[in-house]
C-alpha positions as CSV (number, residue, x, y, z in Angstrom):
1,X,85.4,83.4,86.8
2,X,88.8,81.8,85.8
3,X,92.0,81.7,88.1
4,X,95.1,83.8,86.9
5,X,96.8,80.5,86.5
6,X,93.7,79.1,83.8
7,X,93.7,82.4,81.9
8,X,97.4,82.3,81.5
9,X,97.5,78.5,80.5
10,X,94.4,78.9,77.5
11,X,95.8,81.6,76.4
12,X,99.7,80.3,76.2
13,X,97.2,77.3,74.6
14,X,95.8,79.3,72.0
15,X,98.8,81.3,71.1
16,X,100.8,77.6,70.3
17,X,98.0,76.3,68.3
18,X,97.9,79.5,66.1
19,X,101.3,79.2,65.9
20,X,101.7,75.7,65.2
21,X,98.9,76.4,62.0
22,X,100.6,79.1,60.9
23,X,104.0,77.5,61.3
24,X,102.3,74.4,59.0
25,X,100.7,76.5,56.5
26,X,104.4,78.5,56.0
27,X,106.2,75.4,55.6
28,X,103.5,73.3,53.6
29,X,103.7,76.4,51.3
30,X,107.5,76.9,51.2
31,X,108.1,72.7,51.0
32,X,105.9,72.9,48.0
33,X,107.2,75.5,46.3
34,X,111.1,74.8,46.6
35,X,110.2,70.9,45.6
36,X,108.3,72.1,42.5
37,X,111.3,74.6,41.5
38,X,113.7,72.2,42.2
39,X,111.3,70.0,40.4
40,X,111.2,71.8,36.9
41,X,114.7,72.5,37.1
42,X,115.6,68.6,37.2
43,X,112.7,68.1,34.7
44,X,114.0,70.4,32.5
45,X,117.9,69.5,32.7
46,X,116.6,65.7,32.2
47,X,114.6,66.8,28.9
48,X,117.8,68.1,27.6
49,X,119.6,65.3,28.6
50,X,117.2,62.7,27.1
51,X,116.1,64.7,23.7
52,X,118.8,63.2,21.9
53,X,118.0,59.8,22.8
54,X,114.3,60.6,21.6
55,X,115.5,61.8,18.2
56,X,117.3,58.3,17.4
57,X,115.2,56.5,18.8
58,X,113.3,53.9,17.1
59,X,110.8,52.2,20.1
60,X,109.6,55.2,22.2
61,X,107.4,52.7,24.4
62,X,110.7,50.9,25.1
63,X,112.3,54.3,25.5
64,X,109.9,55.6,27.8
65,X,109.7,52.8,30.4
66,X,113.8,52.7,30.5
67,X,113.7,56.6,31.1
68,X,110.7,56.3,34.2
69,X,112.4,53.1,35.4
70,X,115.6,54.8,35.9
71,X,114.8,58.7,36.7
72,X,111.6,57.7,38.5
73,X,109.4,60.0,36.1
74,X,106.6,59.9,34.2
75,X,107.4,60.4,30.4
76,X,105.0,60.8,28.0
77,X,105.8,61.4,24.0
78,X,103.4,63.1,21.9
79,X,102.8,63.1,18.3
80,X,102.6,66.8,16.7
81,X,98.6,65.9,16.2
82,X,98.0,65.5,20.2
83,X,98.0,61.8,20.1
84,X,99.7,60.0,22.8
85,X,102.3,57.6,21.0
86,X,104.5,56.5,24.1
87,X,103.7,56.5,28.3
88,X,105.9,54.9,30.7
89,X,103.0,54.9,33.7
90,X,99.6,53.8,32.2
91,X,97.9,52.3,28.9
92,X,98.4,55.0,25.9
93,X,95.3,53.7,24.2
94,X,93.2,55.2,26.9
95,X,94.5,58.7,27.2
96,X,92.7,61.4,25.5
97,X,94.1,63.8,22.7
98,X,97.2,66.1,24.2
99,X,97.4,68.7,21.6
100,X,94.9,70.8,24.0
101,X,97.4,70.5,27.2
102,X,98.8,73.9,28.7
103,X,103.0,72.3,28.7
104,X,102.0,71.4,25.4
105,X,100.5,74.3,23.7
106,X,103.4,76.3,25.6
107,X,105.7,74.4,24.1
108,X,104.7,75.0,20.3
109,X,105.6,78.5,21.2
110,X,108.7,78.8,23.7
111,X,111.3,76.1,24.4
112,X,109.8,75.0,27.2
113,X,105.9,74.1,28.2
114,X,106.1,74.1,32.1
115,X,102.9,73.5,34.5
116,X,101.2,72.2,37.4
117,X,97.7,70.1,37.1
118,X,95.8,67.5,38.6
119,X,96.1,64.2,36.7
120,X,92.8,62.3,36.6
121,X,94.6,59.2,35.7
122,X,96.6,59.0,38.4
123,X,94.5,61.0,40.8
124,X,98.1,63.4,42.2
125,X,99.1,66.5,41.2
126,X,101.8,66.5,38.9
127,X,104.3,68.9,37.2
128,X,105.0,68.8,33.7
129,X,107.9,69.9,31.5
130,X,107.1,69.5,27.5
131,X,109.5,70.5,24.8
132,X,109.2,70.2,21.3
133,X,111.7,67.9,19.4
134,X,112.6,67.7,15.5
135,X,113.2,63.8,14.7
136,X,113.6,62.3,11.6
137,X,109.7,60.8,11.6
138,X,108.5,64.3,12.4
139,X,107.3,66.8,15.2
140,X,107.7,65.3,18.5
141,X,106.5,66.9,21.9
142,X,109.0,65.0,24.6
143,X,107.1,65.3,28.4
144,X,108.6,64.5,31.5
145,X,106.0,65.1,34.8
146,X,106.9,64.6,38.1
147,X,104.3,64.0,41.4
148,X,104.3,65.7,44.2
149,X,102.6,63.4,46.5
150,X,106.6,63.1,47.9
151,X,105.7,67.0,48.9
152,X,102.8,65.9,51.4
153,X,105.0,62.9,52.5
154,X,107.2,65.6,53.6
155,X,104.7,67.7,55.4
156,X,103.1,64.9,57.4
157,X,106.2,64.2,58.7
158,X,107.5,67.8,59.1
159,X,103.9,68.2,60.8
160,X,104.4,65.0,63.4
161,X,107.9,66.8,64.2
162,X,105.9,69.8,65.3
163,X,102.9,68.8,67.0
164,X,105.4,66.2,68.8
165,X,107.6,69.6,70.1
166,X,103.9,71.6,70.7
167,X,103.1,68.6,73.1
168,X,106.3,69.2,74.8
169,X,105.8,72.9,74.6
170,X,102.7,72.6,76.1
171,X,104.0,70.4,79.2
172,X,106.9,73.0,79.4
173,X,104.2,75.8,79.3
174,X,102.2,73.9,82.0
175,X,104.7,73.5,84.3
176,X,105.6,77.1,83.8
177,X,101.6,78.8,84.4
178,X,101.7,76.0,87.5
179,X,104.9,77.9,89.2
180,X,103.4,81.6,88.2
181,X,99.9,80.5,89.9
182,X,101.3,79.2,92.7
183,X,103.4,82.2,93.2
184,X,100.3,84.8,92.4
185,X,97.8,82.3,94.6
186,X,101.0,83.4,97.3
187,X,100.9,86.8,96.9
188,X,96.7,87.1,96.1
189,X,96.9,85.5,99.7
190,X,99.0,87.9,101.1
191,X,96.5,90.1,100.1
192,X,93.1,89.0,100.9
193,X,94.9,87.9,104.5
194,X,95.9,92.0,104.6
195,X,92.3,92.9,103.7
196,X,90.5,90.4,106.4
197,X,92.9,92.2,109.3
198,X,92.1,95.8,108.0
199,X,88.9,94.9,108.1
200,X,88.9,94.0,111.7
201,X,90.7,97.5,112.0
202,X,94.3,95.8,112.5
203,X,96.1,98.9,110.5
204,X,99.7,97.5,112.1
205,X,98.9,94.4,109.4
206,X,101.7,93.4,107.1
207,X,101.7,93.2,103.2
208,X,104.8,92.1,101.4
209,X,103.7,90.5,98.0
210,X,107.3,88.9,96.9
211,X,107.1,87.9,93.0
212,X,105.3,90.1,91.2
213,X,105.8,93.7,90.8
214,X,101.9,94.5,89.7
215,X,100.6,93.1,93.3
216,X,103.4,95.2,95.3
217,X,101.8,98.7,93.4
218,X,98.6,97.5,94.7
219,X,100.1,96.6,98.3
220,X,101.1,100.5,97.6
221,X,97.8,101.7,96.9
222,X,96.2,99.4,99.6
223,X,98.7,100.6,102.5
224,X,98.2,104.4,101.4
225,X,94.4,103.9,101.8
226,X,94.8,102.3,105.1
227,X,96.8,105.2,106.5
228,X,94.0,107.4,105.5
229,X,91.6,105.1,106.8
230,X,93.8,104.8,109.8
231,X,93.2,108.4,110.2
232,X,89.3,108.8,109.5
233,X,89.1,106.1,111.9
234,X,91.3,108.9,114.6
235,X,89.4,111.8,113.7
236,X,86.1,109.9,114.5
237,X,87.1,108.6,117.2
238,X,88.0,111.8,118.7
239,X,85.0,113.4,117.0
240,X,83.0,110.9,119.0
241,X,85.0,111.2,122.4
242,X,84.6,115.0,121.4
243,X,80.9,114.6,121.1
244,X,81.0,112.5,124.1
245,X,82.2,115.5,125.9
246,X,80.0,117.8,125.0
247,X,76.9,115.7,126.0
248,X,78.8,115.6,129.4
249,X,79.2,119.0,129.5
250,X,75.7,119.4,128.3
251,X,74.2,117.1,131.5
252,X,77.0,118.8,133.8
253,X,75.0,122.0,133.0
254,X,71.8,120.7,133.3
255,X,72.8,119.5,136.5
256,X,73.8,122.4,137.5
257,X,71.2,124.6,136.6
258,X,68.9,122.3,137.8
259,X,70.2,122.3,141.4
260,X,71.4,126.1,141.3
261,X,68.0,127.9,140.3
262,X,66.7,125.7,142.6
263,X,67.2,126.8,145.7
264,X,66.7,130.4,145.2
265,X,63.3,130.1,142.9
266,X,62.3,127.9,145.9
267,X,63.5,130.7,148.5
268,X,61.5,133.4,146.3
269,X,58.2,131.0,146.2
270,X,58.0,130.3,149.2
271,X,58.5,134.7,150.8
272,X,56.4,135.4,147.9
273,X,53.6,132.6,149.0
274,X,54.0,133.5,152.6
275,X,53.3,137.7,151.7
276,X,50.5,136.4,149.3
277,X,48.4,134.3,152.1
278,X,49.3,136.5,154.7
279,X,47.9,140.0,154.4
280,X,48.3,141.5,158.0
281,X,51.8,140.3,158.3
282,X,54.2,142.2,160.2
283,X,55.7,145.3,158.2
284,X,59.5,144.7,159.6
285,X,58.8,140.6,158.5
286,X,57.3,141.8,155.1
287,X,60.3,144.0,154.3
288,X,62.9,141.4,155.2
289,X,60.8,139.0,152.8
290,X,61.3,141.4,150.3
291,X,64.6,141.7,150.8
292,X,65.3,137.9,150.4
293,X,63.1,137.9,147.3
294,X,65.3,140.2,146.1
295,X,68.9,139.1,146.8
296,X,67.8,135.8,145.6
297,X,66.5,137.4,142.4
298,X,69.6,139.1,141.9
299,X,71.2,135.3,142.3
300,X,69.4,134.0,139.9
301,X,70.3,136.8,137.1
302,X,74.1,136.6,138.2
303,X,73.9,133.0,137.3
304,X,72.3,133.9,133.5
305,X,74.6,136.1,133.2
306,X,77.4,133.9,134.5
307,X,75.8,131.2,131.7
308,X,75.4,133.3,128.9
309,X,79.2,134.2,129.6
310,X,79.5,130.7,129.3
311,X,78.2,130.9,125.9
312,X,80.3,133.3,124.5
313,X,83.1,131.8,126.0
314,X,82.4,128.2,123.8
315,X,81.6,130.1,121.0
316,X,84.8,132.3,120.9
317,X,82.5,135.5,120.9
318,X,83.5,136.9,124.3
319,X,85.2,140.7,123.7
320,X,85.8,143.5,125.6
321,X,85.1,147.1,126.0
322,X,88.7,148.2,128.1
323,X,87.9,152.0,129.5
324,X,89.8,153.9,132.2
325,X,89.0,153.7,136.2
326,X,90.0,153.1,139.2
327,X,90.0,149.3,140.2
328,X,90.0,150.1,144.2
329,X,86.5,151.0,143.5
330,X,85.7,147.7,142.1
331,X,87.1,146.0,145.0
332,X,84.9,148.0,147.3
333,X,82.0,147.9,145.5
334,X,82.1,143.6,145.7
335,X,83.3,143.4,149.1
336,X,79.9,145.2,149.7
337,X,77.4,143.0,147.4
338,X,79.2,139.9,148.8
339,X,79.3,141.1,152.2
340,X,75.5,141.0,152.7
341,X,75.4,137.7,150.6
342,X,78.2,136.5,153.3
343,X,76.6,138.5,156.5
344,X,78.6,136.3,159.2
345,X,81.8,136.8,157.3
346,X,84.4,139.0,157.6
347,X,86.6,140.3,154.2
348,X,89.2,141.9,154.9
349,X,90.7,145.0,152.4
350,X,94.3,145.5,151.7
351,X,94.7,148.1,149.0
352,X,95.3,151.1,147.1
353,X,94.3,153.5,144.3
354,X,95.0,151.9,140.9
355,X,94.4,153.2,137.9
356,X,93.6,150.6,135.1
357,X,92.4,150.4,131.2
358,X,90.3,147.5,131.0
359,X,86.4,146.0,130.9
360,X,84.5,147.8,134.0
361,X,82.2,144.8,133.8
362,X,84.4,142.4,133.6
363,X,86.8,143.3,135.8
364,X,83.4,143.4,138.3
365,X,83.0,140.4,137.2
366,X,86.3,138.7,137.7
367,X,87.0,139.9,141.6
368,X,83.5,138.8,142.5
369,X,84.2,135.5,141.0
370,X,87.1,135.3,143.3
371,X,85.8,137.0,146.2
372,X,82.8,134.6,146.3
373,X,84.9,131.4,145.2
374,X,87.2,132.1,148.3
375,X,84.1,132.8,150.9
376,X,82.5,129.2,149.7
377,X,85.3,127.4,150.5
378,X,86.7,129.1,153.9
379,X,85.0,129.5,157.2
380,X,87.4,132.2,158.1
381,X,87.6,135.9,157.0
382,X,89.4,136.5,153.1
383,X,91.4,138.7,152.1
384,X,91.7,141.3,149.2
385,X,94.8,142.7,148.3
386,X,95.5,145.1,145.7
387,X,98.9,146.9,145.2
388,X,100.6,148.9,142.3
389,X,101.0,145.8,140.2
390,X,99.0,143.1,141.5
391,X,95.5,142.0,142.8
392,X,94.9,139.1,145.0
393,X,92.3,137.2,147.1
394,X,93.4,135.1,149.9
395,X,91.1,132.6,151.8
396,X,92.2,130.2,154.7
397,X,89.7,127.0,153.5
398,X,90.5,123.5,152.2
399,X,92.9,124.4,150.0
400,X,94.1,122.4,146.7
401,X,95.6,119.5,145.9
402,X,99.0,119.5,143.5
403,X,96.5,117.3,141.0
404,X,93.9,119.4,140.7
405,X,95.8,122.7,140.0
406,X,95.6,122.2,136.4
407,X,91.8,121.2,136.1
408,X,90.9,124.2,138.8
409,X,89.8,126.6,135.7
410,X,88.3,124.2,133.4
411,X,84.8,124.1,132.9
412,X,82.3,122.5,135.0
413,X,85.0,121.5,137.2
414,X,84.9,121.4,141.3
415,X,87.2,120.8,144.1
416,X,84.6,119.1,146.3
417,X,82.2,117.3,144.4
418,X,79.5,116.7,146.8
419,X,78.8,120.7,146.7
420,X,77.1,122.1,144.0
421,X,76.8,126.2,144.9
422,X,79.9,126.1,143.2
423,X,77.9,128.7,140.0
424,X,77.7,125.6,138.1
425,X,81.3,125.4,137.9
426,X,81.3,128.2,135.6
427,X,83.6,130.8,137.5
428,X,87.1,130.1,137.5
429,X,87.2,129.1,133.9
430,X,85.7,132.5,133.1
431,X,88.2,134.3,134.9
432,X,90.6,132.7,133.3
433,X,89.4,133.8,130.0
434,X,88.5,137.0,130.6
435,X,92.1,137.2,132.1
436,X,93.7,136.6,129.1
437,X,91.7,138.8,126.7
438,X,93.5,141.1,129.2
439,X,96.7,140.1,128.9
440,X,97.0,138.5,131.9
441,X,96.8,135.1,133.3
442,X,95.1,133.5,136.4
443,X,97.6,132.7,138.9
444,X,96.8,129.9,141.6
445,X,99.1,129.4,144.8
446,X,97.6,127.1,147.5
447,X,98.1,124.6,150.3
448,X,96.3,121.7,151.1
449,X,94.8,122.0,154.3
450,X,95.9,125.9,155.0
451,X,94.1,128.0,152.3
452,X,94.4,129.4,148.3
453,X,95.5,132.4,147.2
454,X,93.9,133.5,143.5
455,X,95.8,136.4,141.9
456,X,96.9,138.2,138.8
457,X,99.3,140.7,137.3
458,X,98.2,144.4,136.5
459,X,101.2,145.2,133.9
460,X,99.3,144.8,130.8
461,X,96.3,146.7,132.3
462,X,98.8,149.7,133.7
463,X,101.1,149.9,130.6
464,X,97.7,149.9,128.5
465,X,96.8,153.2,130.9
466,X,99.8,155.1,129.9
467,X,99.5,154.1,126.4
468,X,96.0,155.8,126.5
469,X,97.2,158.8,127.7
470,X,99.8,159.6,125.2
């Protein structure tokens, strides 16, 4: 493959050498024919000139050297039968019969016999001028020729002048591709150096091509494609960190699952195995087995239906079914299932008779969330509060830290990490959700070291009531 620089030297080459043949060729043509005009116009003044000296003249030979001497041209004299009877430039004797030449058949029919031929005798091309002259010894035909070998002398010299300014063209031309390669080999660098440094993902690379307008369009295109590669190479890499996450997420689950079913699949095999291999066991004993089989059953579909909640959640298909009840009732009805869960515990009631238009089982599910978030993390009793226009659940536990506010209702996420009866992580950020397909948001006051309170507003839910009943 040829450099920009060769391509541009052969082919400033080539365009001089077909100038430089067509220049010759125009000028060997327009040399020759302005020499041979001028040619027959001197032959043809000097035929007019010398016809009377041919008419009184009695030694043509003599005649005829004097006339070639002096005028530097060939004249030949020719007797009306075509023989030659006079020649100023070779031996007459030798040449053949005339009458058969063009200039002089021309001649016997218009004043003037004018044409160009090769002479054989004196190996040039020559133009002749014949005219036919009355003299007192009869019909003469009086022919003057010229040669224009001085027409090719002219030439060769014209064509020494040119090929002596095509060899200074071509250094000129040289000089000229060596300063436009050197300046594309600059900005062809610039390139490739901005290609090698995208390549190794530097998109903050500089390209500034400085001579020639063709390579700063490509620096153009390049730097748009960049950008876009710039950003395919963002989107993946948050694809990826995305991707990232949800494997995470994915093992976080797992995890969780793993350790939460545990404990109460193990606490039902092992009442269940103890009532299988013991037949006669004590009816009070049997019953509280039972019991325990079936509290921890009830744990174990709470926590499928906490992660197929989960689910929806991800997938943006959680909706509700809002209907009109009394949320006191709610609150009563979870103190009591989380009460026997929490038998040592004491929760406390605060509240009245609220009317609400919401998602029964949400709402159920939503205060037991809380209630049973608050007893985890407190050794003391919990409060539940409900008023006109709020509900809230207050616990005296560990409390949280300023930092972890924020990441409190995301998924998976837990305050102490060494516990894991946390549901998998799975409650707050449901709350949360459910919350605001209520209208209503999740709010989270607490204190390090002195306890949380979990709360949210019952507006939305109360002016939804009244709607409903217009």
């Amino acid at each position: 493959m040829l450099r920009i620089h060769q391509l541009f030297f052969l082919n400033v080459l080539g365009l001089f050498i077909v100038a430089l043949l067509i220049a010759s060729f125009i000028s060997f043509m327009s040399l020759k024919t302005m020499i041979i005009e001028e040619g027959k116009e001197r032959l043809i003044q000097s035929v007019e000139l010398l016809e009377p000296q041919i008419v009184t003249s009695t030694d043509l030979d003599t005649l005829a050297h004097s006339i070639a001497t002096k005028a530097h041209l060939r004249v030949t004299i020719v007797a009306e039968n075509g023989v030659v009877i006079a020649e100023s430039n070779t031996d007459k004797t030798k040449m053949e019969n005339h009458s058969n030449r063009v200039e002089i058949m021309q001649s016997m029919r218009e004043r003037y016999g004018i044409t160009i031929r090769y002479s054989k005798t004196l190996k040039t091309d020559f133009v002749y001028v014949a005219k036919k002259v009355s003299t007192p010894h009869g019909i003469l035909y009086f022919r003057l020729s010229m040669s224009l070998k001085g027409v090719m002398d002219h030439f060769y010299a014209l064509w020494i002048k040119l090929f002596l300014a095509f060899g200074v063209l071509v250094v000129i031309a040289l000089m000229i591709a060596f300063k436009i390669s050197k300046k594309a080999r600059h900005d062809i660098l610039q390139i490739t150096q901005y290609l090698d440094q995208i390549s190794a993902k530097n998109y903050r690379a500089i390209l500034k091509p400085e001579y020639f307008r063709e390579f700063l369009q490509i620096s153009i295109l390049l730097k748009n494609l960049v950008k876009k590669l710039q950003n395919r190479d963002k989107q993946k890499r948050k694809h990826t960190a995305k991707l990232r996450l949800i494997n995470k997420q994915q093992n976080d689950i797992l995890s969780a699952i793993s350790h939460e079913f545990k404990n109460p699949i193990a606490a039902i095999m092992g009442y269940a195995e103890t009532l299988h291999d013991d037949l006669n066991l004590d009816p009070k004993i049997r019953e509280r087995f039972l019991d325990k089989i079936l509290s921890n059953t009830h744990r174990v579909t709470l926590m499928l239906d906490r992660l197929a909640l989960s689910v929806k959640l991800e997938n943006n298909d959680l909706s509700i079914k809002p209907t009109l009840f009394d949320l006191a009732d709610i609150c009563n009805e979870s103190i009591s299932i989380l009460q026997i869960k929490y038998s040592t515990r004491h929760i406390r009631y605060n509240g009245v008779s609220r009317m609400v238009y919401a998602d029964k089982t949400m709402m159920e599910l939503i205060i037991t969330n809380l209630l049973d978030n608050a007893l985890k993390y407190s050794e003391e009793d919990v409060t539940l509060t409900l008023t006109d226009l709020t509900f809230s659940v207050t616990d005296k536990g560990i409390g949280i830290a300023p930092s972890e506010l924020d990441k409190i209702t995301s998924k998976f996420y837990r305050v102490q990490k060494n516990r894991w009866d946390n549901s998998m992580g799975l409650g707050l950020s449901i709350v949360s959700y459910v919350l605001k397909l209520h209208d209503s948001t999740l709010e989270i006051h607490s204190t390090l070291g002195v306890g949380s309170t979990f709360g949210f507003s019952l507006e939305n839910l109360i002016q939804k009531n009244t709607k409903s009943k217009k």
